[in-house]
KOLNU-385026 format. One line per field, with one value per residue (C-alpha): x, y, z; residue number from 1. Coordinates in steps of 0.5 Angstrom, whole numbers, plus 2048, in hexadecimal, padded with zeros to 3 digits. Example, Ala and Ser with C-alpha at 12.3 -4.5 7.8 and 13.67 -1.06 7.14 Angstrom:
east <- 819, 81B .
north <- 7F7, 7FE .
up <- 810, 80E .
i <- 1, 2 .
end
This chain:
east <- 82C, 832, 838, 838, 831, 82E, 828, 823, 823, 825, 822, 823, 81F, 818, 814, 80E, 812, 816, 811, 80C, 813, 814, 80D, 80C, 813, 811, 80A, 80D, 812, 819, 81D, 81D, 821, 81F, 823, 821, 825, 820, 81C, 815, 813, 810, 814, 80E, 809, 80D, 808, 80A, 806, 807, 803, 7FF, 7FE, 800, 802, 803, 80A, 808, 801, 7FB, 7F6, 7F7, 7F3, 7F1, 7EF, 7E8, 7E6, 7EA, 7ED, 7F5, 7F8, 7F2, 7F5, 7FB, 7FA, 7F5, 7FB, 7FF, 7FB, 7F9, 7F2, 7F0, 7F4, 7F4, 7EF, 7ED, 7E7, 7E4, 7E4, 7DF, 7DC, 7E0, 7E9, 7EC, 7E9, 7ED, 7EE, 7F1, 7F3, 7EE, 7E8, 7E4, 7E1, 7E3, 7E3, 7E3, 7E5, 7E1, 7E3, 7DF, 7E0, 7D9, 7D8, 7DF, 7DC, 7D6, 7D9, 7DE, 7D8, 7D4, 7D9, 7DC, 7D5, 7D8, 7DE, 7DA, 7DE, 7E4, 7E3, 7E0, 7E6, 7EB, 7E8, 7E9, 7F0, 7F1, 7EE, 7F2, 7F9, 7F8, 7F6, 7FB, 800, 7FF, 803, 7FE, 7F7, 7FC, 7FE, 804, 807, 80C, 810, 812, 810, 810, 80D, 80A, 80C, 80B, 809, 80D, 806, 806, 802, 801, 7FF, 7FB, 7F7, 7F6, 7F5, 7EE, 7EC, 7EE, 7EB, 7F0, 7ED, 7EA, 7F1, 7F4, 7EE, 7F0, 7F7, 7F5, 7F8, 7FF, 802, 801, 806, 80B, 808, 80C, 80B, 811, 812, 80B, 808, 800, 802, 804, 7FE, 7FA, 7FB, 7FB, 7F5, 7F1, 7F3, 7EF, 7E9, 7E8, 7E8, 7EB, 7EC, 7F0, 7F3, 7F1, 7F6, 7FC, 7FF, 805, 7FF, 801, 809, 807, 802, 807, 80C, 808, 807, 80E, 810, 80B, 80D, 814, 817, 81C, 81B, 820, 821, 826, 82A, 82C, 82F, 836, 839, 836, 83C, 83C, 842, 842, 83D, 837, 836, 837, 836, 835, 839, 834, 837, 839, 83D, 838, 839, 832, 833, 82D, 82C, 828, 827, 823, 823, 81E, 822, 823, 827, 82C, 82C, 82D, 832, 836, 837, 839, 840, 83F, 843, 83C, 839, 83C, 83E, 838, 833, 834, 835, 82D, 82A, 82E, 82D, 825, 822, 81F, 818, 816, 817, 812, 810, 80B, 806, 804, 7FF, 7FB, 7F4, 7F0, 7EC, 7E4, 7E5, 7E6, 7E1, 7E5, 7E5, 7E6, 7E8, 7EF, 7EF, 7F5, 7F6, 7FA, 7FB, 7F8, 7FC, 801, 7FF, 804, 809, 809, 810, 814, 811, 816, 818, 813, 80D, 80D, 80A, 805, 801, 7FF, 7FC, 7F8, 7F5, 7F0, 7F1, 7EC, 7EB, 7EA, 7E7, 7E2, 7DF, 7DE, 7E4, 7EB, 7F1, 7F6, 7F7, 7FD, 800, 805, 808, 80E, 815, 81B, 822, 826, 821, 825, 82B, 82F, 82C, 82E, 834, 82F, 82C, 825, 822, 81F, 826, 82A, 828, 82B, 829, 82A, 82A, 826, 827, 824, 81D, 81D, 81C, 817, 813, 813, 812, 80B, 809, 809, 805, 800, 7FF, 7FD, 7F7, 7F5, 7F2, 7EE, 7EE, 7ED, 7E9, 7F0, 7F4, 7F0, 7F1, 7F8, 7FA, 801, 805, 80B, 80F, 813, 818, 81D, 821, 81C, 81A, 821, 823, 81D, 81C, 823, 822, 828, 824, 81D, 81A, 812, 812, 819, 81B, 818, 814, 815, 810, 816, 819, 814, 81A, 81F, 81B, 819, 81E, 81D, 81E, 823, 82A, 831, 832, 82E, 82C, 82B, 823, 821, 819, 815, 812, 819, 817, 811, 80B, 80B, 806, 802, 800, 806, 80C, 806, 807, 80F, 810, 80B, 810, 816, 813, 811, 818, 81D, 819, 817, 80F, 80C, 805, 805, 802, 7FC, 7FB, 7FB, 7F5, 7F1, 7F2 .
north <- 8BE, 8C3, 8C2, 8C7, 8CA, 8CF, 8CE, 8D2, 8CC, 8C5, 8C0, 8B8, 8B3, 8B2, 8B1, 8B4, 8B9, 8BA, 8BA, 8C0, 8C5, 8C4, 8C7, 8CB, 8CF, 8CD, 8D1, 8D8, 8D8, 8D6, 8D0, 8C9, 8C4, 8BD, 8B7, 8B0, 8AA, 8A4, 8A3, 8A5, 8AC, 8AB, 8A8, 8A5, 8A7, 8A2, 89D, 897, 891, 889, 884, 88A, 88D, 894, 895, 89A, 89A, 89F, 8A3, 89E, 8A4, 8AB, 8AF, 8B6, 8B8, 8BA, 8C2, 8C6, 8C1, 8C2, 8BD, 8BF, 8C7, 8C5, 8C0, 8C5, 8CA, 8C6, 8C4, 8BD, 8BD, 8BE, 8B8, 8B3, 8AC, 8AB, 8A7, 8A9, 8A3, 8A0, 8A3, 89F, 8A0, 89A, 894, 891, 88B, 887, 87F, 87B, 880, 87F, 886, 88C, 892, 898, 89F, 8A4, 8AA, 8B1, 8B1, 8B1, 8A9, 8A7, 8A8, 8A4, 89F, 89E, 89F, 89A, 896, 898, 89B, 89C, 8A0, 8A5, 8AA, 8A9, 8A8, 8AF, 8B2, 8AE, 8B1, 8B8, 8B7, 8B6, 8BC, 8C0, 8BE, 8BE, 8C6, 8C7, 8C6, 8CD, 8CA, 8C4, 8C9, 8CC, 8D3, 8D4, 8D8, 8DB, 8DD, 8D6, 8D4, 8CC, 8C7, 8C4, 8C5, 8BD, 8B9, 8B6, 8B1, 8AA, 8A8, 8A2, 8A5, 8AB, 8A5, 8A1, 8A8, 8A7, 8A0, 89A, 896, 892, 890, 897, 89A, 895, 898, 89F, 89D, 897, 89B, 89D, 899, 8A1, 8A4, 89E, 89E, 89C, 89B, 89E, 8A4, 8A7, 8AD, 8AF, 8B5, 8B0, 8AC, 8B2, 8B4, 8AF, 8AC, 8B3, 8B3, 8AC, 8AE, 8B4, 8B0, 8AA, 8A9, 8A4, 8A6, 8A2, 89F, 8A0, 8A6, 8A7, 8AB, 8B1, 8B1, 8B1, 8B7, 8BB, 8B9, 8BB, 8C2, 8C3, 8C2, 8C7, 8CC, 8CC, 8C7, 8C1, 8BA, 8B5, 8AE, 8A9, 8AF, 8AC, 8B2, 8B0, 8B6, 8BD, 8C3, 8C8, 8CE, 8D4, 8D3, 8D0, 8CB, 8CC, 8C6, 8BE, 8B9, 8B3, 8AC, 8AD, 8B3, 8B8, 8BF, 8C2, 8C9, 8CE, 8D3, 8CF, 8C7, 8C3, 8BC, 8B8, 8B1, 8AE, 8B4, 8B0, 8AD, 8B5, 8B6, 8B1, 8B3, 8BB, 8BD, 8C3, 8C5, 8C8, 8C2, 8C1, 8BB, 8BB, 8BD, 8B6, 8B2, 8B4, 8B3, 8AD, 8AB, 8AB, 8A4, 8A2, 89F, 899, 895, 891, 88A, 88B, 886, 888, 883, 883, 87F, 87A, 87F, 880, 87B, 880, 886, 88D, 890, 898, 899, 895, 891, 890, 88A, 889, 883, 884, 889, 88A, 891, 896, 890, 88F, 890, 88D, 885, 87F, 87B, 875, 87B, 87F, 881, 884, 888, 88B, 890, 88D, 892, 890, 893, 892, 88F, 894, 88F, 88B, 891, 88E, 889, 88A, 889, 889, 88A, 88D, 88B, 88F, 88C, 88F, 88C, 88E, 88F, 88B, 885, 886, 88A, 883, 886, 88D, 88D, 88B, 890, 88F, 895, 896, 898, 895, 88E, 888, 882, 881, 87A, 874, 874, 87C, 878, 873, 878, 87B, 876, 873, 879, 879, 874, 874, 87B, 879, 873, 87A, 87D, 875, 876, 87B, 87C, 875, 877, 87B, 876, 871, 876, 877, 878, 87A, 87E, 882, 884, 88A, 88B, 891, 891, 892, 899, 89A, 899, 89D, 8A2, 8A3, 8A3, 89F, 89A, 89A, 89D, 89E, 8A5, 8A8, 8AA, 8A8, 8AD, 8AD, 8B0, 8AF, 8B5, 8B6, 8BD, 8B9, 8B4, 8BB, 8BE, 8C5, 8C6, 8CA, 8C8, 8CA, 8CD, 8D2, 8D0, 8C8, 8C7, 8BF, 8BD, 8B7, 8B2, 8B1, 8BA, 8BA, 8B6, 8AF, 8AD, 8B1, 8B6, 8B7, 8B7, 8BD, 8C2, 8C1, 8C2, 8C8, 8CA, 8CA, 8CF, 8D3, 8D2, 8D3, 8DA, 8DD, 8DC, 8DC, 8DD, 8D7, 8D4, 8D9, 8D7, 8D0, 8D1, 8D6, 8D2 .
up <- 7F5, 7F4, 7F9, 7FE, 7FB, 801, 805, 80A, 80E, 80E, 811, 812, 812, 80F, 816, 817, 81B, 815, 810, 814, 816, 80E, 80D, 812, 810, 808, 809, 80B, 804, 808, 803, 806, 805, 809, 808, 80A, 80A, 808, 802, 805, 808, 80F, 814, 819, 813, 80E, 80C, 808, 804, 805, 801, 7FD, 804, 807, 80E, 813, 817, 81C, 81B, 81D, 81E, 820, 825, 826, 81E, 81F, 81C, 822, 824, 826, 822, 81C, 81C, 81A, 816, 813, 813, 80F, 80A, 80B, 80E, 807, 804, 809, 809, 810, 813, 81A, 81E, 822, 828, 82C, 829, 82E, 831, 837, 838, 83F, 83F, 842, 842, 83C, 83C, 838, 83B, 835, 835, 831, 82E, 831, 839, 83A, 836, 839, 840, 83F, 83C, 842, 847, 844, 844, 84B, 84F, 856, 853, 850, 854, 852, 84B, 84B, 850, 84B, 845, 848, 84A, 843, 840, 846, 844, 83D, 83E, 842, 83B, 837, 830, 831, 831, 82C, 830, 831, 838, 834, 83B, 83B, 834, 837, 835, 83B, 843, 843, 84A, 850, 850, 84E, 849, 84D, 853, 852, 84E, 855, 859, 855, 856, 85B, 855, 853, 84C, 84A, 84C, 847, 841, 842, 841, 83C, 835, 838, 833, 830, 834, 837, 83D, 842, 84A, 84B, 847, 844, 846, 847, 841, 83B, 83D, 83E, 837, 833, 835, 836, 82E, 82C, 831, 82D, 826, 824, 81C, 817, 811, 80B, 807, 80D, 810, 80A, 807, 80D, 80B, 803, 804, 808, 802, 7FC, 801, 802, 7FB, 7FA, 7FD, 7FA, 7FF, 7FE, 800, 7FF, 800, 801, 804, 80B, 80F, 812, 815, 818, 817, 81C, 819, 81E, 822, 81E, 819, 812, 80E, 80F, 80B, 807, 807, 800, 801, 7FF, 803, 804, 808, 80B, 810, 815, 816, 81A, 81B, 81C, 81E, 825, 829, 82B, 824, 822, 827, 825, 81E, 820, 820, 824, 82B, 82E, 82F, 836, 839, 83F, 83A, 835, 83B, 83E, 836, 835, 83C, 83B, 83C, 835, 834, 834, 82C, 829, 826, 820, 81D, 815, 813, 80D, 80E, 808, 805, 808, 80F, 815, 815, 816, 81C, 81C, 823, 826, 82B, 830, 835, 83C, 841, 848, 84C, 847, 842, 845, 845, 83D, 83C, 842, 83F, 841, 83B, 83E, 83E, 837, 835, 83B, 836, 82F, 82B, 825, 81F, 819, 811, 80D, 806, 802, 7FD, 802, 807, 80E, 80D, 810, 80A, 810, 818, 81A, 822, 826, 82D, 831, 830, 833, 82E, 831, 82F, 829, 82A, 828, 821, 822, 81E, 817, 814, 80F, 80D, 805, 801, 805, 806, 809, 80D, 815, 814, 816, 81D, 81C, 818, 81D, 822, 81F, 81D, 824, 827, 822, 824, 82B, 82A, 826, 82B, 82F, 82A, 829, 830, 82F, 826, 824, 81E, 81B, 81C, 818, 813, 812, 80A, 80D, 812, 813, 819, 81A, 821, 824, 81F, 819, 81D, 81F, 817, 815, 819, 81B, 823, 826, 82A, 825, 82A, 829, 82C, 82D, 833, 839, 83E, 846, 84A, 850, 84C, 846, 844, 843, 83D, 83A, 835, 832, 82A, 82B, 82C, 82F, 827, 825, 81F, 820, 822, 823, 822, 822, 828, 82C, 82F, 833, 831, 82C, 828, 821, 825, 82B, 825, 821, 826, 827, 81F, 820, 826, 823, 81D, 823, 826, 820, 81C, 822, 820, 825, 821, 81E, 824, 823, 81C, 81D, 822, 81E, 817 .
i <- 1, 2, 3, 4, 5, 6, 7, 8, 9, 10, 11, 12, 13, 14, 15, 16, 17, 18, 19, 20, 21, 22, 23, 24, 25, 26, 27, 28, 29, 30, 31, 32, 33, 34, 35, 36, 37, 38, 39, 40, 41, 42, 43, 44, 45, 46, 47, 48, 49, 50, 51, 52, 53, 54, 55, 56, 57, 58, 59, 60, 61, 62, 63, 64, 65, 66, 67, 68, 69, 70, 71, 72, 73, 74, 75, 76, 77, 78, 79, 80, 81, 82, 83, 84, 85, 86, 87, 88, 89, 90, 91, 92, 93, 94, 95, 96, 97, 98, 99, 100, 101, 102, 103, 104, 105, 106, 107, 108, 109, 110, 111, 112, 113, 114, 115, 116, 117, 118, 119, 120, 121, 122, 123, 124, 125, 126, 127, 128, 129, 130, 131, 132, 133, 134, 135, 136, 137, 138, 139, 140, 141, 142, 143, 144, 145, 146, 147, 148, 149, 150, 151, 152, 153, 154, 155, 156, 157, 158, 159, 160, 161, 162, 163, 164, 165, 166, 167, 168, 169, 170, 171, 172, 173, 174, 175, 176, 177, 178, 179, 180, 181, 182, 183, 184, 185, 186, 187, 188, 189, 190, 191, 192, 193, 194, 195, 196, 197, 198, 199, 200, 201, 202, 203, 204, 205, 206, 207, 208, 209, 210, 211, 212, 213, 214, 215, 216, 217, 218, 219, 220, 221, 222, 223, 224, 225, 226, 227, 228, 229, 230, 231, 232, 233, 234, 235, 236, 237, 238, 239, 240, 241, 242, 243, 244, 245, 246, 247, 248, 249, 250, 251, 252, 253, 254, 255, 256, 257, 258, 259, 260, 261, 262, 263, 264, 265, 266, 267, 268, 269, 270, 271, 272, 273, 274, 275, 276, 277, 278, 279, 280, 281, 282, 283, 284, 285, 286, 287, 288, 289, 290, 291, 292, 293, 294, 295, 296, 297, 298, 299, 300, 301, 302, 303, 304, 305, 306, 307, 308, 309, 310, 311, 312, 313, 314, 315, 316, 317, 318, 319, 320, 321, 322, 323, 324, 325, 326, 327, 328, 329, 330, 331, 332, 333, 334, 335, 336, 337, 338, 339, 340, 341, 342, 343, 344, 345, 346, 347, 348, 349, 350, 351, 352, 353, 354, 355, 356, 357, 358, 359, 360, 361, 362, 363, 364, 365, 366, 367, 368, 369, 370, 371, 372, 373, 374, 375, 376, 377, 378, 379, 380, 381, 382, 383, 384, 385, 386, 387, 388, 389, 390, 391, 392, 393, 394, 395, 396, 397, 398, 399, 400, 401, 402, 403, 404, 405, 406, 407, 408, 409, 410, 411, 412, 413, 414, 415, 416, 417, 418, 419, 420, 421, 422, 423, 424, 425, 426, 427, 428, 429, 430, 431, 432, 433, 434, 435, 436, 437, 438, 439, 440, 441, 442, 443, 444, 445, 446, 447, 448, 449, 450, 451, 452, 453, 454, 455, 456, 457, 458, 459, 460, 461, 462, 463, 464, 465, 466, 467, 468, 469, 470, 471, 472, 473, 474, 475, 476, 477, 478, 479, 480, 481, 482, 483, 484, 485, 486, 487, 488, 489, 490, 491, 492, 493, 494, 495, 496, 497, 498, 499, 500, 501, 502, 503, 504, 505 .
end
């Protein structure tokens, strides 16, 4: 790439936010130029392979990709419907399960089947099981963008509610263990007591309700799809090219500086990294002191610790649905663990053997971890291109940290445990190194329900021709950073149309 080459629109970061404004801006003739700092395209779509296996880092299944569904028009829209290797899951998507209670209470796709089955397993809470139900439907057609119609008077993405996802739960049933069911797969949005509203978990679970599915082969497929489209349609995607520095000269931006010096100039950019990462890397007197200190301010979401483990070939059946644990009392508590309690729970996902049906080839876990479990570590960095070691009090951590929770799954997954071929661990500072979020955090920023405007930022910057996309805006997960990316093509070309032809595609 020739320096000081001019672009359309540039774009940082190849996340799924990325990857979508890329397309939908490459779809209507403009030049893109995308520029990404790792070796894999894909951000929380990246996969990787250990022991000859592929594991997803982010994506375990999406939701909402039946015909008409929102998230299947624009995927459709974009091309990747036709391409994409799915499997629909079993009726039941999630199967909760408390400590200390040997059944297992599943969540069912289709409104109709999730309701029987919570009523068959809770009969005397027949009532709010169909008024909770309800609710959600209520709050998720009070979203225009997520019905994909846009009110273009406000062009917002959602108005947001100062309900506690906890409490508007508890509002419907006193029953302790159904209330720790409905909320059992929070792990999907880091629910927290303190700080999720009713709408994310509104939104989100509404999506698995409608239909749940698996990509076959590992979510990466969905970034190497979006990379084939973005090249044909005459854009240019680049690796390896960490963006250090946005210039704004007179009042817009116009170019940004690469780690190796390279220049790359445009009209338009949009960046789909952290926003404070962004601000942080803008040389501009626009961006004021009150508006960095609310972005850089903002609570980030919980960490992770994950598990990869790669099973003996043909020993534990595959299960095409996933399965998250909690111990008693503890499921809107899962990020506030002392260090003598963690983990207080965990979301566990099969992977089919491609060469033995019916078997699993690898399990992947997930729990909460805080970064500061690790931030003796924080001035190491690992990621593939730019390798080191953090050290043997860093390998040890993990490996006790391992076995404290596989001790957890041995309770109720004893076969999986006997069947361990091998397994490797990731923390914070892997997804912070990877995905570029200054504490790894699982979801970006953290939405608050005491003052649900001040967690959502809008698209536009202070500079006219500075944009930002991604799970960081308004609503995380596959769907939630979709809808934003097609926000921001909305709010950089002035298309209001756009959302029209997604729906009717």
């Amino acid at each position: 790439m020739a320096s000081g080459k001019q672009y359309d629109v540039v774009i940082i970061g190849s996340g799924l936010g990325g990857l979508l404004c890329a397309n939908l801006l490459a779809m209507r003739g403009l030049k893109v130029c995308l520029l990404e700092k790792n070796k894999q395209f894909g951000g929380n779509l990246q996969t990787f392979s250990r022991d000859k296996q592929v594991f997803d880092t982010g994506v375990h299944y999406i939701g909402g990709l039946d015909k008409g569904q929102t998230l299947h028009q624009v995927f459709k829209y974009v091309g990747l419907m036709a391409h994409l290797k799915l499997e629909k899951m079993e009726e039941c998507f999630d199967r909760i399960l408390i400590e200390g209670d040997r059944q297992v209470y599943a969540q069912a796709q289709g409104y109709e089947a999730f309701q029987n089955n919570l009523v068959k397993a809770f009969p005397e809470e027949r009532e709010g099981i169909i008024a909770y139900c309800q609710k959600i439907k209520e709050v998720c057609n009070s979203f225009p963008l997520y019905n994909l119609t846009l009110k273009p008077q406000t062009a917002e993405l959602y108005r947001g509610n100062n309900e506690s996802a906890a409490s508007v739960i508890a509002s419907f049933t006193q029953n302790e263990k159904l209330q720790a069911v409905l909320a059992g797969n929070n792990l999907l949005y880091a629910g927290d007591i303190n700080t999720t509203p009713f709408h994310v978990h509104a939104l989100i679970v509404n999506s698995y309700i409608e239909s749940s599915w698996k990509c076959i082969g590992g979510g990466s497929q969905i970034a190497k799809i979006l990379v084939a489209s973005i090249r044909k349609n005459g854009g240019e995607i680049l690796r390896n090219m960490a963006v250090t520095s946005i210039m704004e000269e007179e009042g817009k931006v116009t170019h940004v500086l690469t780690e190796d010096g390279q220049k790359v100039e445009g009209e338009y950019f949009i960046s789909n990294m952290h926003p404070a990462a962004t601000l942080a890397i803008t040389q501009s007197v626009l961006l004021k002191g009150l508006y960095k200190k609310r972005i850089t301010g903002l609570r980030q979401s919980v960490s992770s610790f994950s598990l990869h483990i790669v099973l003996k070939k043909k020993t534990v059946p595959y299960e095409k649905c996933n399965y998250y644990f909690h111990k008693e009392g503890q499921v809107w508590q899962l990020n506030h663990y002392k260090k003598d309690n963690w983990p207080l729970g965990y979301g566990l996902y099969f992977t089919e053997d491609k060469l033995h049906p019916g078997f699993s080839a690898t399990i992947s876990v997930l729990t909460p971890m805080r970064y500061e479990d690790v931030s003796k570590w924080a001035d190491t960095y690992n990621r593939v291109g730019k390798e080191s070691s953090r050290g043997i009090a860093y390998e040890q951590f993990k490996e006790d940290r391992a076995q404290v929770l596989l001790g957890l799954i041995a309770e109720r997954f004893p076969l999986i445990i006997a069947h361990i071929k091998s397994y490797y661990t990731s923390t914070p500072l892997t997804n912070r190194d990877y995905i570029g979020d200054a504490e790894g955090s699982m979801y970006g920023i953290q939405k608050d329900y005491h003052d649900p405007l001040q967690t959502m930022i809008s698209p536009r910057t202070k500079i006219p021709n500075l944009f930002l996309t991604g799970q960081n805006l308004n609503l995380h997960g596959i769907l939630g950073t979709s809808l934003s990316a097609v926000l921001t093509c909305v709010m950089l070309t002035g298309d209001e149309g756009l959302v029209d032809r997604i729906r009717e595609a």
